[in-house]
MARBA-3410 file (N, C-alpha, C, O; in Angstrom, 1 decimal):
180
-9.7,-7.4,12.2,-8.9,-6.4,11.5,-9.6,-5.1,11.7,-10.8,-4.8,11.4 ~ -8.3,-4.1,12.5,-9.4,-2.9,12.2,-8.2,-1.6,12.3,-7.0,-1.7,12.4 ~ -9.0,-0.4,12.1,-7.8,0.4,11.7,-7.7,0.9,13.2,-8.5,0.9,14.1 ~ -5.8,1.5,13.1,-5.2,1.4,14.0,-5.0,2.7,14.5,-4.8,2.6,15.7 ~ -5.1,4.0,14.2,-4.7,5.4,14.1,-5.5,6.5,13.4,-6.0,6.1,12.3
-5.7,7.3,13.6,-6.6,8.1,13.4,-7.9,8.6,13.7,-8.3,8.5,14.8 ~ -8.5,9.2,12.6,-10.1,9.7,12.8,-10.9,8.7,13.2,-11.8,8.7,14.0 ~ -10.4,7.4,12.1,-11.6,6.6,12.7,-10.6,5.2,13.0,-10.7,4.1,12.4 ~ -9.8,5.5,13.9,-9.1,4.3,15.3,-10.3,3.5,15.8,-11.3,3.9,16.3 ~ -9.7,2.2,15.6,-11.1,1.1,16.2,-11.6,0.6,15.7,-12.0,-0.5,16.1
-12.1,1.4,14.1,-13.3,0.7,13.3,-12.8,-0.1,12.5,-11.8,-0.2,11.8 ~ -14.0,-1.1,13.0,-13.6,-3.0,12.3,-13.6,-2.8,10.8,-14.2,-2.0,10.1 ~ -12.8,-3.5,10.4,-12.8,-3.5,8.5,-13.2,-5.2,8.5,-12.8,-6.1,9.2 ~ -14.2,-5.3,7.1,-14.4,-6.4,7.0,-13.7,-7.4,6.6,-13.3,-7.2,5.4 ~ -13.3,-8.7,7.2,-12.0,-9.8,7.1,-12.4,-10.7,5.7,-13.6,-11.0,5.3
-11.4,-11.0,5.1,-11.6,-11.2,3.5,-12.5,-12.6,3.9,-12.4,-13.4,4.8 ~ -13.6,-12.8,2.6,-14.1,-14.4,2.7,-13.3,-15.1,1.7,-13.9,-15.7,0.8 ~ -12.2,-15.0,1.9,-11.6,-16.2,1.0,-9.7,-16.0,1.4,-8.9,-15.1,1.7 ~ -9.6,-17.2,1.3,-8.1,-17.5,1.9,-6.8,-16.7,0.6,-5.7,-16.4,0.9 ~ -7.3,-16.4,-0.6,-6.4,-15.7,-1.3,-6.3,-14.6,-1.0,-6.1,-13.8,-2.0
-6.3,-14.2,0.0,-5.9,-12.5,0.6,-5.4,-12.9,2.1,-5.7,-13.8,2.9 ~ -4.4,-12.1,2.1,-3.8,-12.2,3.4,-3.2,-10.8,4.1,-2.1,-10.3,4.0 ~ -4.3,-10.4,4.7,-3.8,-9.0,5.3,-2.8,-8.6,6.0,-2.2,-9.4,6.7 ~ -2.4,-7.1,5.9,-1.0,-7.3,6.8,-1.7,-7.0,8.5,-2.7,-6.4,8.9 ~ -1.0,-7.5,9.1,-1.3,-7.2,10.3,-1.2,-6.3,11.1,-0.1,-5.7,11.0
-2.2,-6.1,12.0,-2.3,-4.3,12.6,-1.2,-4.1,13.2,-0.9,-2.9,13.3 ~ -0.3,-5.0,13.6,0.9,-4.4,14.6,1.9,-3.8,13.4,2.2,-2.6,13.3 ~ 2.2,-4.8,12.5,2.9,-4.4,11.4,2.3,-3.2,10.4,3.1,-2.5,9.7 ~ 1.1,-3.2,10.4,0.7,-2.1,9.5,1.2,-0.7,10.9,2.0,0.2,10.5 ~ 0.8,-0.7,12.0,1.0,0.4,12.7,2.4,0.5,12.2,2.6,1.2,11.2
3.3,-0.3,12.7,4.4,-0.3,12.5,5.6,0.8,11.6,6.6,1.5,11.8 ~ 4.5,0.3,10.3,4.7,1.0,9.1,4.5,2.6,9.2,5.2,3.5,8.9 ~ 3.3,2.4,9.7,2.8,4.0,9.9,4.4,5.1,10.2,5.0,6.0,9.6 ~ 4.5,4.3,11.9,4.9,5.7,12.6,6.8,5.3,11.8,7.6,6.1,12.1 ~ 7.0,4.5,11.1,7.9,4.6,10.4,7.8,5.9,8.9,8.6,6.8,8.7
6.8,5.7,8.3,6.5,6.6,7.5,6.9,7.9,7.5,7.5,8.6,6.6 ~ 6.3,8.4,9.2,5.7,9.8,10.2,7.3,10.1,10.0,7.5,11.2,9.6 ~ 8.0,9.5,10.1,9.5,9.8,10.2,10.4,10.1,8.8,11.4,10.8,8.8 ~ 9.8,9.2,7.7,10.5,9.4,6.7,10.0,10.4,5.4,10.7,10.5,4.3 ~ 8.7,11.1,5.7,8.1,11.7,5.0,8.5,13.4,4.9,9.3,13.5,5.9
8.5,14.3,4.4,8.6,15.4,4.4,7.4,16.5,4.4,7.4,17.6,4.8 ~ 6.5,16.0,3.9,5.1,16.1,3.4,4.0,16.0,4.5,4.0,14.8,4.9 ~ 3.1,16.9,5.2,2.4,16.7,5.7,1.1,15.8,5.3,0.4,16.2,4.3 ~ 0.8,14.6,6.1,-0.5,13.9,5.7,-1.8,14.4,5.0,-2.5,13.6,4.3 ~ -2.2,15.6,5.1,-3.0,16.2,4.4,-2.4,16.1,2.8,-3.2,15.8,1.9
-1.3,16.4,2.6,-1.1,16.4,1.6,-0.4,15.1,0.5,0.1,15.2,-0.7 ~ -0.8,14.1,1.4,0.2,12.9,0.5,-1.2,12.2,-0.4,-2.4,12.5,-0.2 ~ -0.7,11.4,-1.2,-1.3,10.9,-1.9,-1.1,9.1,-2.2,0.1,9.1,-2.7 ~ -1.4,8.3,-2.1,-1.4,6.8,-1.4,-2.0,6.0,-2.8,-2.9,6.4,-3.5 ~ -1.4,5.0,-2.9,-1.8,3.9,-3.5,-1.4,2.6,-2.6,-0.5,2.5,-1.8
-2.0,1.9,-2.8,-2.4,0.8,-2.3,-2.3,-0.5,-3.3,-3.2,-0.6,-4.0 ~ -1.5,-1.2,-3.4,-1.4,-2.0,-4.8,-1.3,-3.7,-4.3,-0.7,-4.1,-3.3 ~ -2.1,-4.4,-5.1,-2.7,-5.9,-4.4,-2.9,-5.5,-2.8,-2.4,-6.0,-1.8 ~ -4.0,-4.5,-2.9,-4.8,-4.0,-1.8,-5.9,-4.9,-1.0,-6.5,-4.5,0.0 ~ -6.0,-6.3,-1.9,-6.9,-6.7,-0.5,-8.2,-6.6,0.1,-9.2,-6.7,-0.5
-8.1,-6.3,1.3,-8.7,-5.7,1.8,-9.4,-4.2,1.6,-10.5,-3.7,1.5 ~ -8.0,-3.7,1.5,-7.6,-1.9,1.1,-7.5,-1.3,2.7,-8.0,-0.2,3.0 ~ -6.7,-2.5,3.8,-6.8,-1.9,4.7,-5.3,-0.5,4.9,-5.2,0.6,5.3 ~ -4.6,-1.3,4.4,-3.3,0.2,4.0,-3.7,1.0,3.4,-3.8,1.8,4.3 ~ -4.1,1.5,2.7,-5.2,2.2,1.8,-6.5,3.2,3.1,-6.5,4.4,3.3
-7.3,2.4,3.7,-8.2,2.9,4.3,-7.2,3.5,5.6,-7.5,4.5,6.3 ~ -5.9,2.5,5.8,-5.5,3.2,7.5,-5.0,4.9,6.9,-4.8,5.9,7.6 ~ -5.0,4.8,6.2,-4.1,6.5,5.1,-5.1,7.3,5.5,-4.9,8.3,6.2 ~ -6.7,7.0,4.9,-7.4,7.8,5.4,-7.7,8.3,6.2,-7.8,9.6,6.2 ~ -7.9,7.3,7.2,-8.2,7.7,8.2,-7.0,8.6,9.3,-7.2,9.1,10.4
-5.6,8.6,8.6,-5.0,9.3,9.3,-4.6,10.8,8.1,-3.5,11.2,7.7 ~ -5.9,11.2,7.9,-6.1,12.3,7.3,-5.5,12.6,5.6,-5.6,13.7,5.0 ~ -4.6,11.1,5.0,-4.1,11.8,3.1,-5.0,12.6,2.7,-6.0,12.8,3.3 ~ -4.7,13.4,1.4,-5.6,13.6,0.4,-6.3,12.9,-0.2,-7.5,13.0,-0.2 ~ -5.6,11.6,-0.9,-6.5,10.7,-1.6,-5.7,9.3,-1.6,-4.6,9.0,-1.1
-6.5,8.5,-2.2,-6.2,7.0,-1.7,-6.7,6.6,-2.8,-7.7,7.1,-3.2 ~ -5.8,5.3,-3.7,-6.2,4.5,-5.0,-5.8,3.4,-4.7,-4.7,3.1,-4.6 ~ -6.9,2.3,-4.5,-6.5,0.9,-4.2,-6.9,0.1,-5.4,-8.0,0.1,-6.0 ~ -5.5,-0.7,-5.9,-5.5,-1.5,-6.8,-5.8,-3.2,-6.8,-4.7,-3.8,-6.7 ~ -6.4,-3.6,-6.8,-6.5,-5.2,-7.0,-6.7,-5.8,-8.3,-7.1,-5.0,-9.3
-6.5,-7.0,-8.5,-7.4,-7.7,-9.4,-8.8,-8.3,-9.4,-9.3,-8.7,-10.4 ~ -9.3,-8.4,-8.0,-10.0,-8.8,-7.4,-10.6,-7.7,-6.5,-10.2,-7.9,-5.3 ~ -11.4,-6.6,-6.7,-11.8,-5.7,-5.7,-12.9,-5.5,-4.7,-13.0,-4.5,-3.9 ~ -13.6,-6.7,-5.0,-14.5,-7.3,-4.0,-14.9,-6.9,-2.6,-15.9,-6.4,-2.1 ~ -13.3,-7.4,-2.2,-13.5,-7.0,-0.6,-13.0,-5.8,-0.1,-13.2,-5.4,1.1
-12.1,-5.1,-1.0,-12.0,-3.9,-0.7,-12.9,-2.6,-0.7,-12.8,-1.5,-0.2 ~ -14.2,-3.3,-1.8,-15.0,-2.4,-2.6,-16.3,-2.0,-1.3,-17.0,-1.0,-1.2 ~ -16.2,-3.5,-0.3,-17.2,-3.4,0.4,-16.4,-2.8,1.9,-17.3,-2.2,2.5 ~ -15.7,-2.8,2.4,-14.6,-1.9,3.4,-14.5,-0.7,3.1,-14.3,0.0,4.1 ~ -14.4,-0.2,1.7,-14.6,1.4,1.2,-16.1,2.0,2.0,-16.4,2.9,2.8
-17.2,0.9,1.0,-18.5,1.4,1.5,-18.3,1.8,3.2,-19.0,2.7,3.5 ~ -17.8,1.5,3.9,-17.9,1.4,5.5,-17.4,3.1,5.7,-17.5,3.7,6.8 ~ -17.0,3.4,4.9,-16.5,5.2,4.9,-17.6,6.0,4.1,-17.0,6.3,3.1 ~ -18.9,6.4,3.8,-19.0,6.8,2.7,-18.7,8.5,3.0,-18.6,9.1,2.0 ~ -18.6,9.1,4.1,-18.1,10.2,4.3,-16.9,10.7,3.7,-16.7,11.9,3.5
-15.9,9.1,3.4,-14.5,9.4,2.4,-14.4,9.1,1.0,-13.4,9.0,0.3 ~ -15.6,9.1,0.8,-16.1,8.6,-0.9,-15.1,9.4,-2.1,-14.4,8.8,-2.9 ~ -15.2,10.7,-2.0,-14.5,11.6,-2.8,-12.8,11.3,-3.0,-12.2,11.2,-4.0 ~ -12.5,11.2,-2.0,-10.6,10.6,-1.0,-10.4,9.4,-1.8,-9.4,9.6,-2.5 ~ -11.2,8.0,-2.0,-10.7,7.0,-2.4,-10.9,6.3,-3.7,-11.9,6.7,-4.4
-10.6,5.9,-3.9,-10.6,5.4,-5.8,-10.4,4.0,-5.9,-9.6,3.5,-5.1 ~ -11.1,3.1,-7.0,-10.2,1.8,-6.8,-10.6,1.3,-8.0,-11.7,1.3,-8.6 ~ -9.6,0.8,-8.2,-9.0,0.2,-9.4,-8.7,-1.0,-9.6,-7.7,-1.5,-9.0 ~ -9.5,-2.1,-10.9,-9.7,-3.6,-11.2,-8.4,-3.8,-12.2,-8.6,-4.1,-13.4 ~ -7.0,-3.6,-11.6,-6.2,-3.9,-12.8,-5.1,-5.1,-12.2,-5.0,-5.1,-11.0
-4.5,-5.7,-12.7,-2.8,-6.7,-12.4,-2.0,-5.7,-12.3,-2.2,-4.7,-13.0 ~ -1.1,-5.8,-11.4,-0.4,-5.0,-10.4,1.2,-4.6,-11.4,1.9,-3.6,-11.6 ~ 1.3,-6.4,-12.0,2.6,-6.0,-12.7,2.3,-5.8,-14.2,3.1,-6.1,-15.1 ~ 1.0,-5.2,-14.6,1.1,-4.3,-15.5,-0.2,-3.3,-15.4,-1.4,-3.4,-15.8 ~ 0.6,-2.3,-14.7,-0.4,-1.5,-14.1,-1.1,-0.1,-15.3,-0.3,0.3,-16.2
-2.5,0.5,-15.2,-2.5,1.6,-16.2,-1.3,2.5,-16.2,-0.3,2.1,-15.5 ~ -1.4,3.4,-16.8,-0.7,4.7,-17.0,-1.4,5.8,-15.8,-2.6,6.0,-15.6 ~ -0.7,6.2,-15.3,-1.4,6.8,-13.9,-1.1,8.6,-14.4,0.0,9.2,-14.3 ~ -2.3,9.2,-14.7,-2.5,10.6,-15.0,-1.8,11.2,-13.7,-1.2,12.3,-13.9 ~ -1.6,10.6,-12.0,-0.7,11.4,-11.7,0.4,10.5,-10.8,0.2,9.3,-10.9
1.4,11.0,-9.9,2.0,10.0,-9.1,1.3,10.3,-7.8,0.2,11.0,-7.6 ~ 2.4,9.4,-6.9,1.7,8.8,-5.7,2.9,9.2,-4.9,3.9,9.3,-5.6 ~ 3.0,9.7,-3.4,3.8,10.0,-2.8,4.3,8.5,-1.8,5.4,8.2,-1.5 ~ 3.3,7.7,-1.4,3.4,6.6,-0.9,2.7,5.2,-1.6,1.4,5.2,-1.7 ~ 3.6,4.0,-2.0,2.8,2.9,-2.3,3.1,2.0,-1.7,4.3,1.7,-1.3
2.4,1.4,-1.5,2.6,-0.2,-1.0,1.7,-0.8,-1.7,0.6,-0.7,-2.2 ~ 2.9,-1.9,-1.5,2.7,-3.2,-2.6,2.8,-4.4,-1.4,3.7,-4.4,-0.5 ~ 1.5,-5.5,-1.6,1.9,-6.6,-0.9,1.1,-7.8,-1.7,-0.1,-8.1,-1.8 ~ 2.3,-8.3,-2.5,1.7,-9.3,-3.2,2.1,-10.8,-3.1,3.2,-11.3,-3.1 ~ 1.1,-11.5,-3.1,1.4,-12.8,-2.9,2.7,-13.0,-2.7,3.5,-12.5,-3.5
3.2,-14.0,-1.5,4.7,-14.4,-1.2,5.2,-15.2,-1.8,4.6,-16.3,-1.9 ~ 6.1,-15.2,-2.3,6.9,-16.7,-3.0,6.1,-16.6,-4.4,5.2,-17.4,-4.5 ~ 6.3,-15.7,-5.4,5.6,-15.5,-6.6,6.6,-15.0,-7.6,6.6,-15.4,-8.8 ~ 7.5,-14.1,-7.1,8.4,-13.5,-7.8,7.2,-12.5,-8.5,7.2,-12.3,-9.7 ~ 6.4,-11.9,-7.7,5.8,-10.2,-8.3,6.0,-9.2,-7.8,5.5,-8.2,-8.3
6.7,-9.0,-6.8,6.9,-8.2,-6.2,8.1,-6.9,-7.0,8.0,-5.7,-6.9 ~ 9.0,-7.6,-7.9,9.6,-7.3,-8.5,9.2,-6.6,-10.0,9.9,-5.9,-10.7 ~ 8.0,-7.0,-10.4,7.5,-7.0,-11.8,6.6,-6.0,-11.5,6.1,-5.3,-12.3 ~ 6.3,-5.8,-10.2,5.3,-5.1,-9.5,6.1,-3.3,-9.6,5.7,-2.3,-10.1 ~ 7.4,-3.6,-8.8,8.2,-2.4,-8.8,8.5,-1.8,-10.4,8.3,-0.7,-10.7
8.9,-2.8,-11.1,9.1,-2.0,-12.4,8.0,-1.7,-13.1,8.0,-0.5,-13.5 ~ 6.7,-2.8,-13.3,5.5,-1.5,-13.7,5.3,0.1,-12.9,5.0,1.1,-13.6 ~ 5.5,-0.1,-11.5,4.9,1.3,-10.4,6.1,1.9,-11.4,5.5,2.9,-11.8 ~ 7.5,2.0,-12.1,8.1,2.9,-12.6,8.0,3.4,-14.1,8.2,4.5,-14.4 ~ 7.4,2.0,-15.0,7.5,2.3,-16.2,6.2,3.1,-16.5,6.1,3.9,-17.4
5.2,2.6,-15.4,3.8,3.7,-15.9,3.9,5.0,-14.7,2.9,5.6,-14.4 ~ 4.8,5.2,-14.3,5.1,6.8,-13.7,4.1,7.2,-12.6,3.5,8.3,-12.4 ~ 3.9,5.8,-11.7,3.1,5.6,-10.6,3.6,6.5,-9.6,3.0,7.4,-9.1 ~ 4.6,6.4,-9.3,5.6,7.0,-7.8,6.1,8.1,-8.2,6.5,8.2,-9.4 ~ 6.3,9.3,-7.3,6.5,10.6,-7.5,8.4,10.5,-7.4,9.0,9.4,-7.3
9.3,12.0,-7.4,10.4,11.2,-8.1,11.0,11.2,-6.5,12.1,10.7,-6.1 ~ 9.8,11.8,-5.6,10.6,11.9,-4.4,9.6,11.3,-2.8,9.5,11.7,-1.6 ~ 9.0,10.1,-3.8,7.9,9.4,-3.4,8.8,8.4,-2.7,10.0,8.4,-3.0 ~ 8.1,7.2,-1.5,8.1,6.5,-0.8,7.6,4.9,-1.1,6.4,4.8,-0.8 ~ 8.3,3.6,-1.8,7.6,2.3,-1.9,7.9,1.4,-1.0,9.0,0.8,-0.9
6.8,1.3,-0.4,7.3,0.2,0.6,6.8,-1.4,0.2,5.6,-1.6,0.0 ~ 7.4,-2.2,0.3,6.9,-3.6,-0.7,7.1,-4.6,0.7,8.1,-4.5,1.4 ~ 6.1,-5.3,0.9,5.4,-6.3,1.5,6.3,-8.1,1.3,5.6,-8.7,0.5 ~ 7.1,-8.6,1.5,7.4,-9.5,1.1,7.1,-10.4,2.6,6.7,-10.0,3.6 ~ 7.5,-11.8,2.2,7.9,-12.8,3.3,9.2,-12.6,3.5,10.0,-12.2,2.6
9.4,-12.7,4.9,10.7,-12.7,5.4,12.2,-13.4,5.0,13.3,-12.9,5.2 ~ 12.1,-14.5,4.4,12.5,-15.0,3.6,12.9,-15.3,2.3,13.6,-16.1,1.8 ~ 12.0,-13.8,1.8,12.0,-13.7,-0.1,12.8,-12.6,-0.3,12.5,-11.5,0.3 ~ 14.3,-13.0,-1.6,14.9,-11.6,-1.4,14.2,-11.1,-2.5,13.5,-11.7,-3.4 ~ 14.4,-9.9,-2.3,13.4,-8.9,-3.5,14.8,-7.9,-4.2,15.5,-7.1,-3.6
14.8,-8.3,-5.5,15.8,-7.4,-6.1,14.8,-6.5,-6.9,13.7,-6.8,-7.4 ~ 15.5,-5.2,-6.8,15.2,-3.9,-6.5,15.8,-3.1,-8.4,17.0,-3.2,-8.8 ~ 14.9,-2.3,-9.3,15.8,-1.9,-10.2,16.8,-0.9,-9.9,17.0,0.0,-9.0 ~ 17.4,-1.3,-10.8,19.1,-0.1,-10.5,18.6,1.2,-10.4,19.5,1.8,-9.7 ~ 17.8,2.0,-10.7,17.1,3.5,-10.6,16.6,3.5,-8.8,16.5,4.6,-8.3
16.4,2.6,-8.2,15.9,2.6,-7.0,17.1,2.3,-5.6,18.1,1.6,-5.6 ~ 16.7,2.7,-5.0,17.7,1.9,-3.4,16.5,2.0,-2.4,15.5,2.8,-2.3 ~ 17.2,0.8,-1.4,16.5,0.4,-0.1,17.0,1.4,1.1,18.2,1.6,1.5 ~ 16.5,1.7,1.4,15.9,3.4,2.3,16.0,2.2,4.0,16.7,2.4,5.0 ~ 15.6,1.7,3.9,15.2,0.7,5.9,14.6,-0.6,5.5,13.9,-0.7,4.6
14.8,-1.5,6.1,14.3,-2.9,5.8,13.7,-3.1,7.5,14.3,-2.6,8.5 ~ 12.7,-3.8,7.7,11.8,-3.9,9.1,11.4,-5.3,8.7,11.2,-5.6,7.5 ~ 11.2,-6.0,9.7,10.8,-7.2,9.5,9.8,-7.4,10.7,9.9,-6.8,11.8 ~ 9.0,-8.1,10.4,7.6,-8.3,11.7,7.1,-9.8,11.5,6.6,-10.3,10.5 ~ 7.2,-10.4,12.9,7.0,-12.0,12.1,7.3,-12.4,11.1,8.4,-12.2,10.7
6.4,-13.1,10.2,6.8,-13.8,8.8,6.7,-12.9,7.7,6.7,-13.5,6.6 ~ 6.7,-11.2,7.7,6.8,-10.3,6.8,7.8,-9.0,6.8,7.7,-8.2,7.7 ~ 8.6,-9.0,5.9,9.6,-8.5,5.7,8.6,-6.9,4.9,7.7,-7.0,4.1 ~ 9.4,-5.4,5.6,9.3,-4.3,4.6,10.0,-3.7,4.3,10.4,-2.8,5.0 ~ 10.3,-3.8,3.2,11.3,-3.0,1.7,10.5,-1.5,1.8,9.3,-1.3,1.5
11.6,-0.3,2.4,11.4,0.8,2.1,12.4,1.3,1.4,13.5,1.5,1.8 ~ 11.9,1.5,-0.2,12.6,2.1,-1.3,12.3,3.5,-1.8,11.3,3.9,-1.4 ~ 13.2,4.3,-2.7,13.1,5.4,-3.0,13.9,5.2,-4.4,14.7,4.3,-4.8 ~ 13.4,6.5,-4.8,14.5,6.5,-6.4,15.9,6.7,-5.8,16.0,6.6,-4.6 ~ 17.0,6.9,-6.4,18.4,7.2,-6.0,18.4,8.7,-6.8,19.4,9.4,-6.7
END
């Protein structure tokens, strides 16, 4: 696993020690990227990224490195993300992370222009995940969520939101949503 684009293109991120994390993959995270580059209005310096059942925090770290302002990676388990941050400490100030459950997330003092969410498949959180990122006022009103599912799992979406592009990459489907 390593990041795919930017400042620091190349550099290995460390691969989780335990089978309950399942990273997205570099083709599909690129993927993601240069889909973003297209749907964004906001230049990279200026966006602001959350990262939610982050993992690794390799979505999270690829943001960095392709220049955001700041980066907040959420898990319940921040372990291995905590130790893949360390591998930046030049971006120490940029990144933030946070030991909370996804579908009931803090109250977030600000929003987020981009989130992704990739949470366990076949769980039905993906959904509970979307309505916390709204009820605690995570996502900006003209922010970007892109949710991580299996290709096979439909993901209903609340009525305040619509699906923006759907991309599928091997066994992982991506829901890009926006407010309506």
């Amino acid at each position: 696993m390593r990041i795919i684009g930017g400042l620091y293109r190349g550099k290995k991120l460390l691969s989780p020690s335990t089978t309950d994390i399942r990273p997205t993959a570099d083709k599909a995270r690129e993927s993601v990227f240069n889909i973003l580059y297209s749907k964004l209005d906001k230049q990279w310096q200026e966006l602001t990224v959350a990262d939610i059942f982050c993992g690794t925090g390799a979505f999270g770290l690829e943001a960095v490195s392709r220049g955001v302002k700041q980066v907040t990676l959420v898990d319940i388990n921040t372990n291995t993300a905590a130790k893949n941050v360390a591998l930046f400490p030049q971006e120490k100030n940029k990144i933030s992370l946070i030991k909370a459950n996804a579908i009931n997330l803090p109250f977030s003092a600000k929003q987020f222009d981009v989130i992704f969410t990739d949470a366990p498949y076949h769980q039905n959180l993906s959904e509970k995940t979307l309505v916390s990122i709204i009820e605690k006022k995570w996502l900006s009103p003209d922010g970007i969520c892109i949710v991580e599912t299996a290709h096979d799992e439909e993901l209903p979406i609340p009525k305040n939101m619509e699906i923006i592009d759907i991309r599928q990459y091997g066994i992982a489907k991506f829901h890009f949503i926006t407010f309506k």
